[in-house]
C-alpha positions in Angstrom: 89.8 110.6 114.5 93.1 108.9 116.2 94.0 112.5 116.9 90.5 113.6 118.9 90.6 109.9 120.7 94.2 110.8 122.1 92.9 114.2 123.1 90.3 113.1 124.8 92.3 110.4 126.8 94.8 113.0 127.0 91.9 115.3 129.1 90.3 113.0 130.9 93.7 112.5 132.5 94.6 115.8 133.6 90.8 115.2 135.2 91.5 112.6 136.8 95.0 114.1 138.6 93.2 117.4 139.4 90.4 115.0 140.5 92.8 113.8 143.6 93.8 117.3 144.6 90.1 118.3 145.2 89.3 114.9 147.1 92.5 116.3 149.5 91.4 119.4 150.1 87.5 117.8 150.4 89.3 115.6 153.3 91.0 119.0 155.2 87.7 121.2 154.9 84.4 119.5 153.2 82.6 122.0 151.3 79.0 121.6 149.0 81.4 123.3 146.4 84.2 121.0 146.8 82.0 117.9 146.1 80.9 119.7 142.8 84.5 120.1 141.5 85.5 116.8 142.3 82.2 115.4 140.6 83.3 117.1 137.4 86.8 116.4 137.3 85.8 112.4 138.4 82.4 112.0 135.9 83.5 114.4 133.4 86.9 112.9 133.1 85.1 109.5 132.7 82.5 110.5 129.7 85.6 112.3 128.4 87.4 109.1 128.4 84.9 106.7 127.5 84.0 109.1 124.5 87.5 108.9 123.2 87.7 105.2 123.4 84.6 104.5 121.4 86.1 106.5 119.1 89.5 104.9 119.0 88.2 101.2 119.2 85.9 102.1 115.6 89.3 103.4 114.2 90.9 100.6 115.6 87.9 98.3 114.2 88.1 100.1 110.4 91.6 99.4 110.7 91.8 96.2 111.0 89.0 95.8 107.9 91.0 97.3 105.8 94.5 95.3 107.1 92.7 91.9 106.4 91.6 93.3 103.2 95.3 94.3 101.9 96.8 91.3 103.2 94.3 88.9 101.5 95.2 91.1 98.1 98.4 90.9 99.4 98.3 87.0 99.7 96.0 86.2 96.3 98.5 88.9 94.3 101.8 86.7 95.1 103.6 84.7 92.8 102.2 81.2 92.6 105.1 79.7 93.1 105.6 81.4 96.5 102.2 80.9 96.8 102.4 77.1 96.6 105.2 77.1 99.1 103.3 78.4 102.0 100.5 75.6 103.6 97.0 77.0 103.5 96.6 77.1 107.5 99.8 79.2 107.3 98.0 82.1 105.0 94.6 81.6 106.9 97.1 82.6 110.1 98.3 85.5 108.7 94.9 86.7 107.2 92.9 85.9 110.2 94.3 85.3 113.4 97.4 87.8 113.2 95.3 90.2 111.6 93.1 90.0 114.7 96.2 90.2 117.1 96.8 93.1 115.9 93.4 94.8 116.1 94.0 93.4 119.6 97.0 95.2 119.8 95.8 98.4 118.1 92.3 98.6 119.7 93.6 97.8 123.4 97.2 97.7 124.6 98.2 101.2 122.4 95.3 102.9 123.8 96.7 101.4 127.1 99.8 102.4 126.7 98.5 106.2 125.3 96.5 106.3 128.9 99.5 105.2 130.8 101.5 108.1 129.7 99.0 110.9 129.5 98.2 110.0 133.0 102.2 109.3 134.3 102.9 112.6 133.7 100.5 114.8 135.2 100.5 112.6 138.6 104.3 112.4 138.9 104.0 116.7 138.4 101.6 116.3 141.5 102.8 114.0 143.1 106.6 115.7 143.2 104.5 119.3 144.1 103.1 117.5 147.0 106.2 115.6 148.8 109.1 116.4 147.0 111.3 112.9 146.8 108.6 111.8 144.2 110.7 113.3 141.9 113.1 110.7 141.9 111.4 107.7 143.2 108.2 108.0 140.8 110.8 107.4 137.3 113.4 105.5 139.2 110.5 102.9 140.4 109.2 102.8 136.8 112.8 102.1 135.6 113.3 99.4 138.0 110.2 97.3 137.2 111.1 97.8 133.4 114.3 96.3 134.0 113.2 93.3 136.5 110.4 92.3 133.9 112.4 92.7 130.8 113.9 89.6 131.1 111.0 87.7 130.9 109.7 88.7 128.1 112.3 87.1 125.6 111.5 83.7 127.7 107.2 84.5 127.5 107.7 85.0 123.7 110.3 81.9 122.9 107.9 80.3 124.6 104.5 81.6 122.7 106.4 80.4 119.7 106.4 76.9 120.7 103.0 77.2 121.9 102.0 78.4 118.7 104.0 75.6 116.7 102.3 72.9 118.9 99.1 74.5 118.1 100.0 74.3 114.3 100.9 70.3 114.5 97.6 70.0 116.7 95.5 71.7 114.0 96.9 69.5 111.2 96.4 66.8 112.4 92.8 67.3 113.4 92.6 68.0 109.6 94.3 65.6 108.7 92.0 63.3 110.4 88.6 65.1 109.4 89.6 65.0 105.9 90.4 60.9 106.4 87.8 60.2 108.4 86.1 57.3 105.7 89.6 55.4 105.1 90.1 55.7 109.1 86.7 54.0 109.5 86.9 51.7 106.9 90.8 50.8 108.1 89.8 51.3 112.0 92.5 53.7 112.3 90.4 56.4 114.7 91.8 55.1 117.3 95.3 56.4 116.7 94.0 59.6 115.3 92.3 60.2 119.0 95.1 59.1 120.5 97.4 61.3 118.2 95.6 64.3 119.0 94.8 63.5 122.5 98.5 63.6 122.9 99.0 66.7 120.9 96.2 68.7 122.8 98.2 67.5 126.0 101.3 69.1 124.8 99.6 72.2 123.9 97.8 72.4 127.1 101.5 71.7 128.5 103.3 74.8 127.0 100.0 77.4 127.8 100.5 76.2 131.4 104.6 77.0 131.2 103.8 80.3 129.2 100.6 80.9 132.0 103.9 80.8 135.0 106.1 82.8 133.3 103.5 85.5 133.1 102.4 85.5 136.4 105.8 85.4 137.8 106.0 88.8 135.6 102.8 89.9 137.1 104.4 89.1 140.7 108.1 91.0 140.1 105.9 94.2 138.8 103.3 94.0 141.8 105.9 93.3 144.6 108.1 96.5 143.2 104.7 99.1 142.5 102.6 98.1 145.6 106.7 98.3 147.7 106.0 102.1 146.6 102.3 102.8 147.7 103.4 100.9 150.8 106.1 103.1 151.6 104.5 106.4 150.2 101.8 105.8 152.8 103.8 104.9 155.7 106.0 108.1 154.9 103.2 110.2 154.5 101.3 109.1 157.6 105.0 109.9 159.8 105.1 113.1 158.0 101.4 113.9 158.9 102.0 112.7 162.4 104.7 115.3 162.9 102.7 117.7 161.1 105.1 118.1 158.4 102.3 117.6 155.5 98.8 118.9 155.2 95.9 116.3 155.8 94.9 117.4 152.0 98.9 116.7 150.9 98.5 113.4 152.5 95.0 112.1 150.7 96.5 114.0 147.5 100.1 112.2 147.6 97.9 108.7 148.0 95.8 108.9 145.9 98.1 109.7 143.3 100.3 107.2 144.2 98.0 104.8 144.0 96.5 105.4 140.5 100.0 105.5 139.1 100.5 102.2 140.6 97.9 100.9 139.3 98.5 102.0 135.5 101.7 101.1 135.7 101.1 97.5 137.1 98.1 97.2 134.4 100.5 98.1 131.5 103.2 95.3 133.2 100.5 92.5 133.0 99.6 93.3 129.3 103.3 93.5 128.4 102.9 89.7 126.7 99.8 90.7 125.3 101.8 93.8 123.6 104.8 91.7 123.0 102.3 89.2 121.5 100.6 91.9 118.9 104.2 93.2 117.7 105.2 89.8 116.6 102.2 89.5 114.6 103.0 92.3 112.9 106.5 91.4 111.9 104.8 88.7 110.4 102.4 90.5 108.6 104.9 93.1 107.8 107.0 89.9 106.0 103.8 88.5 103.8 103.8 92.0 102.6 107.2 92.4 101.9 107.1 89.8 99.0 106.9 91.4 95.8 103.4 90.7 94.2 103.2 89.5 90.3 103.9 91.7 87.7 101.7 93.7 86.3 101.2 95.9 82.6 102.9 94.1 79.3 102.3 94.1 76.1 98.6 92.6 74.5 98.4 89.3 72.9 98.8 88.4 69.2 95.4 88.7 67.2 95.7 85.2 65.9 92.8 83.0 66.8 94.7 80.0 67.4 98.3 80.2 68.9 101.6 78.5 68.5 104.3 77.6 71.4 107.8 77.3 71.7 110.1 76.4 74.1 113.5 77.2 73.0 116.9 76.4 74.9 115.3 76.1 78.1 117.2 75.9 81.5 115.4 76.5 84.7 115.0 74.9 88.4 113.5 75.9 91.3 114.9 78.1 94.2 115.5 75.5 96.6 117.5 73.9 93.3 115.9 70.1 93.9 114.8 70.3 90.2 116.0 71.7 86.8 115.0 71.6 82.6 118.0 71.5 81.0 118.3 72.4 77.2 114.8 72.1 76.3 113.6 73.3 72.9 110.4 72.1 71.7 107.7 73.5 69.3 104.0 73.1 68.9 102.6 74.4 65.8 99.0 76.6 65.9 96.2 74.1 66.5 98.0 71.2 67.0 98.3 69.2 70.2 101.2 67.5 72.1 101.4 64.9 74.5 104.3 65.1 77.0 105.0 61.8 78.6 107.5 60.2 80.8 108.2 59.0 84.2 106.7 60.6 87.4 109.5 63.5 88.1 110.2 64.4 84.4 109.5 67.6 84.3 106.2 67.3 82.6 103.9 69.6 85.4 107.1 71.9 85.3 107.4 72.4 81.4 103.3 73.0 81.2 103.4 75.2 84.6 105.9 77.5 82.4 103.7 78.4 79.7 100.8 80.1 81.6 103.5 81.3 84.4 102.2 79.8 87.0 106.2 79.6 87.5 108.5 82.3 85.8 110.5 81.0 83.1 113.8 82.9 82.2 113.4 85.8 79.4 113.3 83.8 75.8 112.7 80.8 76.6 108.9 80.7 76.3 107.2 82.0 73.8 103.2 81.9 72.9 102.1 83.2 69.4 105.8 83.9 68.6 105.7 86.6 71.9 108.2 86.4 74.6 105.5 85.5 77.7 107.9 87.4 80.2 106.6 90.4 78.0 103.1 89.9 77.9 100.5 91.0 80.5 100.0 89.0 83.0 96.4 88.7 83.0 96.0 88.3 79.3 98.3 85.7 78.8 96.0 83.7 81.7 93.1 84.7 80.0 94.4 82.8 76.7 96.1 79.7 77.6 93.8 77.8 80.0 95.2 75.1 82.5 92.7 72.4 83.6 94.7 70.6 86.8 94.0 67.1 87.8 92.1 68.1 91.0 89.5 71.4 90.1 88.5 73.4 93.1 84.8 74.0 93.1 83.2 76.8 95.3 80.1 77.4 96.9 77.8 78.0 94.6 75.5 76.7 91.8 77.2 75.0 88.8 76.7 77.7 86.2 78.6 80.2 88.9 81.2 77.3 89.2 81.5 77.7 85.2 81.7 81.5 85.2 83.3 81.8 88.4 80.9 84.4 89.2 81.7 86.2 86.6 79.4 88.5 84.0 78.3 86.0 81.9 74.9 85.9 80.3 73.5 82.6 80.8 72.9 81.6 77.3 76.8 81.6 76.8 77.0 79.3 79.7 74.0 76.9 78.3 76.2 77.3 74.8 79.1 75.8 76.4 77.5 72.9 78.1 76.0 72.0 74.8 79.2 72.3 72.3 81.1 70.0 75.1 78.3 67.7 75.0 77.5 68.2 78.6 73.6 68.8 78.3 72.8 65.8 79.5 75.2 65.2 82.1 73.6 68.7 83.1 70.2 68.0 82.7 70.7 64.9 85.1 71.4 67.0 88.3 69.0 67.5 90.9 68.6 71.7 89.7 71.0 71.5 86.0 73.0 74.7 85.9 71.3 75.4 89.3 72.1 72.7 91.3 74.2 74.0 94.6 78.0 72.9 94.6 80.0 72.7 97.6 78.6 72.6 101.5 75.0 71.8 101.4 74.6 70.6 97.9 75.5 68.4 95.7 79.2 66.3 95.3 80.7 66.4 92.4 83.6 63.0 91.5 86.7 64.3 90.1 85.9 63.7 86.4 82.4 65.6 87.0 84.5 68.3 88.5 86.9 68.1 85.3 83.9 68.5 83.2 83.0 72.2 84.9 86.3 73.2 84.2 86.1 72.6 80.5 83.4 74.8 80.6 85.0 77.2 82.7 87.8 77.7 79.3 84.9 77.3 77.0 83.4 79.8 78.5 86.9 82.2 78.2 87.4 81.5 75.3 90.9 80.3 75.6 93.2 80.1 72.9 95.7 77.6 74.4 95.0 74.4 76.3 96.9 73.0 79.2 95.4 70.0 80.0 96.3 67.0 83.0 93.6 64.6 83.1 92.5 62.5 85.4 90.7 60.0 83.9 92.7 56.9 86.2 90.6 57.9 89.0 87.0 57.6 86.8 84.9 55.1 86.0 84.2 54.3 82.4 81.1 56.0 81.6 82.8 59.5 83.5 85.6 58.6 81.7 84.1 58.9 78.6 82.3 62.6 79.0 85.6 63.5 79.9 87.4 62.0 77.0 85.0 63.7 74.8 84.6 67.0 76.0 88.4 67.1 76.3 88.5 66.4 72.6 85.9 69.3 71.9 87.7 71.6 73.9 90.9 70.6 71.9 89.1 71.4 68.4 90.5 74.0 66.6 92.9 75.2 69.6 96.8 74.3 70.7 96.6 71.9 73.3 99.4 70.3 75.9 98.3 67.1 77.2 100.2 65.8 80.5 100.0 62.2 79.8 98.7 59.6 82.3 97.5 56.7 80.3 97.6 55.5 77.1 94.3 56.8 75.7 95.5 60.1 76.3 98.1 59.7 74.1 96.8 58.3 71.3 94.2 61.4 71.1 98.0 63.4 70.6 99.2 63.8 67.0 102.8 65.2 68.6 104.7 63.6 71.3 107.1 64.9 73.6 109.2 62.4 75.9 111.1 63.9 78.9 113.5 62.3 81.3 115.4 64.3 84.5 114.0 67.4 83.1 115.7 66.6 79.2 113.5 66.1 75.7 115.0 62.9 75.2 112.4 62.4 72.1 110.0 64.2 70.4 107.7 64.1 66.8 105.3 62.8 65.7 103.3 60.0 67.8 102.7 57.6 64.9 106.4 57.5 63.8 107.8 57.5 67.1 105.5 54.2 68.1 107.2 52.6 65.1 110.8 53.5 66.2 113.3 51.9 68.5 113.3 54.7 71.7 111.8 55.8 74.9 108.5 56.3 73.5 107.9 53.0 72.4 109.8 51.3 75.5 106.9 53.9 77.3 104.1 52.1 75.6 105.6 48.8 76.2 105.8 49.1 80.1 102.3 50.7 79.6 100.5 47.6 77.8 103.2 45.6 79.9 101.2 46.7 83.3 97.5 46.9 81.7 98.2 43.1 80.8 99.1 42.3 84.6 95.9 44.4 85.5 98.2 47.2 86.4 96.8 50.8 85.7 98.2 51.9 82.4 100.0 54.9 83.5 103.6 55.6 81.5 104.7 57.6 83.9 105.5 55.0 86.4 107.8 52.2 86.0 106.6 48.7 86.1 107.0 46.7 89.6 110.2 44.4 89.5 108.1 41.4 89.5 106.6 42.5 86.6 106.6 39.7 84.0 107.0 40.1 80.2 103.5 40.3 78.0 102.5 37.4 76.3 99.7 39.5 74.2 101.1 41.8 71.5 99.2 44.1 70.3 98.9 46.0 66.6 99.9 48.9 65.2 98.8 50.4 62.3 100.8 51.2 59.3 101.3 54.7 59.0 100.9 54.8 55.5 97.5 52.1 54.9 95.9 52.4 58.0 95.9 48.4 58.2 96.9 46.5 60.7 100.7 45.4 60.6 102.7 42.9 63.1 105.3 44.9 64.7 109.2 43.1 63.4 109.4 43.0 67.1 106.3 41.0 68.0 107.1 36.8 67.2 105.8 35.4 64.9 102.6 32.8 66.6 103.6 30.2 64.3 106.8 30.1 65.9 105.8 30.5 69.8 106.0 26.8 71.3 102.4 26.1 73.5 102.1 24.1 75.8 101.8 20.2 75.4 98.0 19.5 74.2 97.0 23.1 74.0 95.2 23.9 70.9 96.1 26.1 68.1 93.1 27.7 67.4 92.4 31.4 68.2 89.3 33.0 69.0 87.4 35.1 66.5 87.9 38.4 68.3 91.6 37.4 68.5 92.0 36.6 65.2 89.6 39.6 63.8 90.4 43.3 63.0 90.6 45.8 65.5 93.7 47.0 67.4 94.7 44.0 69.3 97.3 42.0 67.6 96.4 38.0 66.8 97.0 36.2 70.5 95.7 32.5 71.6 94.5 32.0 74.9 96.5 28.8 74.9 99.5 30.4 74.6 101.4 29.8 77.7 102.2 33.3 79.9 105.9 32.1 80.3 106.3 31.0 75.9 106.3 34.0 74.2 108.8 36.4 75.5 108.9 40.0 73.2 112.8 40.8 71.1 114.4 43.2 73.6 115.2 46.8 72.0 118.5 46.6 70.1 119.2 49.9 71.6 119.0 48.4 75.2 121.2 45.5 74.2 124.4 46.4 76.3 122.8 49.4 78.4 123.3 49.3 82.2 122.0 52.4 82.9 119.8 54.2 79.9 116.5 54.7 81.8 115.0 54.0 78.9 115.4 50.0 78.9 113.5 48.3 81.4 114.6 45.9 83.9 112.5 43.1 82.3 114.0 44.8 78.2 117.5 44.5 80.1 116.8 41.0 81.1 115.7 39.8 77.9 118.6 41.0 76.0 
């Protein structure tokens, strides 16, 4: 097809040039037979044309399809972790706007460009036949005007590149904006934001108008040069005529010529940003492409229903290098579940982002079912060990596609997996159940609600391994509690990795990992561990330390520096009985001093069972300071000792 379309254009051309020596020789001696020839070299040449650029604009349109479809398999097929280093407006560039640039550039300017030459030739042939110094001042025109121009077109496209970055910042933060738009109400902030992007579009509007003067300073250097030509081609050819050196049918011939190569050739000057413009979008394209996509083939997955992990000897960090797991060996055995815990920056995302490969870990380090997961497929290994993020993307759609992911599903497996996650009545209590609309239109789903779907989404798969990083500080209680127990379904009879927020998510872990700067500084099993001096039990400490001072309980954040010690101990549980046992640690409340005239007696709740440890409400805040950690006696720097353990040693 791209061939026909440039032989068409490649005719009509040839039309159009024999086109002007008929109109000269209709000029010297008019003729009912001259007007017929010059008709079908002008029409003919125009449907000729015409035809072959329908033809070449539905290439050009097919094209671009199928560009926009590669690139977007191009895009989706990339490592995550590259992935996650591009910003979403960035890829929606690529796929869309440069992907239209160069349809543009593909559809227009190269069929431009294709016209331009087919028709150069021919009328330069003419043209030299007719007066013969167009030999030399036809090319050595077109080489001048190349070389006046060329200089501004590195300036036109340095400055389309900050055009285009200004354009970025002014995009983001419109977003960023929109997407705040109730805490800019509620905080009356929107008057910054207009003013923000007021300012922003300003600038934008700014650079288009320097990018809008380079180009028509272009558009003047290539006018001033071509029409300099047709100027002097006619004044030369009207003195040659005058002293009847040149034929009357020359003359028209010559200037008409002349002046349809000028024109093409000031045409193709004015689109040269537009060309430059198309080209660049293709390097970038060209670049998105470039990076390899993830590997695909391996071998299958063990048989075994439930699955084992293990991390062994473990050293990895990131490209850019601003994070690394050093010596990490930890093991999970087959239906068991783990809790990894420690402070925000640990390494807890980036040990449980290894084992599905949502980041590549180095070759036998990782292993799932005693396999090597840099040797398994891809696609089966994903399809085992499912990974349920704190923030759950939900699409357009109904919430039984949300669960299948519009996938081939029969519904009754869907309807099976609300029910064994005890879901059927948080289903049953949406406007539609499993076909309530999600998503633009329809119905909001909170975070935990969204958490909820994406159990079902693995129940659904069938996963064999759980990666799990709740949510549950951003819920309210009775959400809370779905997700606490559909978490615990899911967990049933599978190997689960909990990424620990708060303290109810750890005590639903029989295994405890504790990381700190990317090391497993302590690991076993949770209820030994919360019995023995070390990080995990200075974790639980700051946690019940902050949920006293109505601080959410999260152990991976360090308590505030005005934290001050708790004065309400709490149980723990022997192990062993099951009953409840005062920590050596906790003091003794017959030996707390109260304050003057405060009474001794402690409520029935605080005195009862349960797993709060006996405290008086007249116990003064300041009076019953907790033993420090022998093991932080001494330390200045272990970050396992508090400020406020430090200060009570």
């Amino acid at each position: 097809m791209a061939a026909v379309a440039l032989l068409c254009a490649a005719i009509a051309a040839v039309g159009t040039t024999l086109g002007t020596v008929v109109a000269g020789r209709l000029a010297e001696s008019p003729s009912g037979s001259l007007v017929g020839w010059l008709a079908l070299c002008v029409v003919g040449a125009s449907l000729i044309d015409t035809a072959g650029k329908i033809g070449w604009v539905g290439l050009s349109d097919r094209v671009e399809g199928r560009l926009r479809e590669d690139l977007l398999d191009a895009a989706m097929s990339q490592p995550l972790e590259a992935l996650g280093e591009q910003a979403v407006g960035e890829i929606l560039d690529r796929v869309d706007d440069d992907t239209h640039e160069v349809g543009n550039l593909t559809r227009w300017q190269l069929w431009m460009v294709a016209r331009t030459a087919f028709g150069a030739l021919p009328m330069w042939v003419v043209a030299g036949v007719t007066w013969w110094p167009s030999w030399f001042l036809f090319p050595a025109l077109a080489v001048l005007t190349a070389w006046v121009v060329r200089p501004l077109l590195g300036e036109i496209a340095r400055r389309k590149v900050i055009e285009e970055m200004a354009w970025t910042d002014h995009a983001a933060a419109l977003e960023e904006g929109i997407a705040g738009r109730d805490d800019l109400r509620t905080s009356l902030g929107q008057a910054h934001v207009i003013r923000r992007v007021a300012g922003l579009s300003a600038k934008v509007h700014d650079l288009f108008r320097q990018v809008v003067l380079v180009e028509a300073t272009l558009g003047r250097r290539a006018g001033l040069l071509l029409h300099a030509l047709l100027a002097g081609v006619g004044v030369a050819g009207v003195a040659l005529a005058v002293g009847d050196d040149i034929t009357v049918a020359r003359l028209v011939t010559l200037f008409l010529v002349t002046s349809t190569f000028v024109g093409q050739i000031a045409m193709l000057a004015n689109h040269l940003p537009d060309l430059q413009e198309g080209l660049g979008a293709v390097i970038r394209l060209r670049q998105m492409l470039a990076v390899p996509p993830e590997p695909k083939g391996g071998d299958v997955m063990p048989p075994a229903a439930v699955l084992g992990l293990q991390v062994a000897g473990l050293d990895f960090s990131y490209t850019e290098g601003s994070f690394a797991l050093r010596g990490v060996d930890l093991t999970v055995p087959a239906g068991q579940t783990i809790a990894l815990v420690g402070r925000s920056g640990s390494g807890k995302s980036t040990l449980a982002s290894l084992l599905s490969r949502a980041v590549e870990p180095p070759r036998g380090t990782v292993f799932v079912g005693g396999v090597d997961v840099r040797d398994l497929d891809l696609q089966a290994l994903r399809a085992a060990v499912g990974v349920v993020t704190q923030r759950t993307e939900i699409l357009a759609g109904t919430v039984a596609e949300n669960i299948t992911l519009f996938g081939d599903h029969p519904r009754d497996e869907v309807e099976s997996a609300v029910d064994e996650l005890g879901l059927t009545g948080w289903v049953s209590g949406l406007p539609d159940g499993l076909d309530t609309l999600l998503g633009p239109g329809g119905t909001s789903l909170s975070a935990g609600e969204e958490q909820l779907v994406a159990f079902a989404r693995l129940l659904v798969r069938d996963v064999r391994v759980v990666v799990l990083d709740e949510a549950t500080a951003r819920m309210d209680p009775m959400t809370e509690s779905r997700v606490v127990a559909a978490a615990d379904r899911l967990l049933a009879g599978r190997t689960g990795v909990l990424i620990a927020h708060r303290l109810t998510t750890i005590e639903r872990a029989p295994l405890v990992a504790v990381l700190d700067h990317g090391r497993v500084v302590q690991q076993g099993a949770r209820a030994e561990l919360a019995l023995a001096p070390g990080p995990f039990l200075d974790l639980l400490r700051d946690s019940r330390l902050a949920e006293t001072h109505g601080v959410d309980e999260d152990p991976s954040v360090p308590p505030s520096r005005s934290t001050r010690p708790s004065t309400t101990p709490r149980r723990v549980r022997s192990a062993a009985s099951g009953a409840p046992a005062r920590h050596p640690r906790w003091p003794d409340p017959a030996t707390v001093p109260r304050s003057p005239g405060a009474s001794s007696a402690c409520s029935g709740s605080d005195r009862g069972g349960g797993s709060s440890a006996p405290r008086c409400s007249s116990w003064p805040r300041w009076s019953a300071p907790r033993a420090p950690s022998p093991v932080c006696c001494g330390a200045t720097s272990s970050w396992s000792c508090s400020r406020a353990t430090r200060r009570r040693c």
